[in-house]
N, C-alpha and C positions, 0 to 999 in steps of 0.2 A: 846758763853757763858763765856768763862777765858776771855775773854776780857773785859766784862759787870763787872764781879768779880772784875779782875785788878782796872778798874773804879771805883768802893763802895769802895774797899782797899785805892784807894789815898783820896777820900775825906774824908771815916770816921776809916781809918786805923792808922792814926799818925805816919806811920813808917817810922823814921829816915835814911833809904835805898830808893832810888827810886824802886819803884814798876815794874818798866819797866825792871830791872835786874833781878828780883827774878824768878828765876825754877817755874815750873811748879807744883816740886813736894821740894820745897824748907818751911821749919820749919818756917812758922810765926812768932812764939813766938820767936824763935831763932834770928830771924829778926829785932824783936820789938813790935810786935803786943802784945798789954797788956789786961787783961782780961777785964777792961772799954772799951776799943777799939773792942772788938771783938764782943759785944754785940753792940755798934753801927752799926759794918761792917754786924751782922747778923738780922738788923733794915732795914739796906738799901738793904740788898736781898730779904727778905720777898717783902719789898716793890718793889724792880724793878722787881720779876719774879712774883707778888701774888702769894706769898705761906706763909703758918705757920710753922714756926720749930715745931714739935712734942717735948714732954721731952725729949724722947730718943734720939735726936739727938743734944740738949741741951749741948755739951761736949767739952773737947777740941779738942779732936780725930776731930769733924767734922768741925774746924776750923783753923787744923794745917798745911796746903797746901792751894795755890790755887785749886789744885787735887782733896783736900778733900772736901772742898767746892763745886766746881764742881759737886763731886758724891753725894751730899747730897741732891743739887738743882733737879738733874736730878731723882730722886730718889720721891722728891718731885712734881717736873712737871710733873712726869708720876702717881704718886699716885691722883693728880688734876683732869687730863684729864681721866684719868681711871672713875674716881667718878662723871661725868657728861653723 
């Protein structure tokens, strides 16, 4: 799944850092990740796992790691598969 991430992050991330070096639990924004960027990066997740961001998760909090991201997806894949 951080792999799949990493992936969204270089094509709709913009970030001036190779993606390939950044932590696991390493500040996106910090990085370069800009608020147009992040709503790309969270365009191409919905799309590559189906899922919908809820508002609540709508934040920067769930877009400030690849970690965080992670736990939002999985948070989401199991709210998915629960509801079927």
């Amino acid at each position: 799944m951080k792999q799949k991430i990493r992936d969204i992050l270089v094509k709709h991330g913009g970030l001036p850092v190779p993606v390939e070096q950044l932590a696991d639990d390493a500040d996106l924004y910090a990085a370069g990740l800009s608020s147009f960027a992040s709503v790309q990066v969270m365009l191409g997740i919905e799309d590559a796992f189906d899922v919908e961001f809820p508002d609540n998760l709508l934040n920067r909090k769930s877009f400030q790691s690849i970690e965080a991201v992670a736990r939002a997806v999985e948070s989401l894949v199991g709210n998915a598969e629960a509801a079927e």
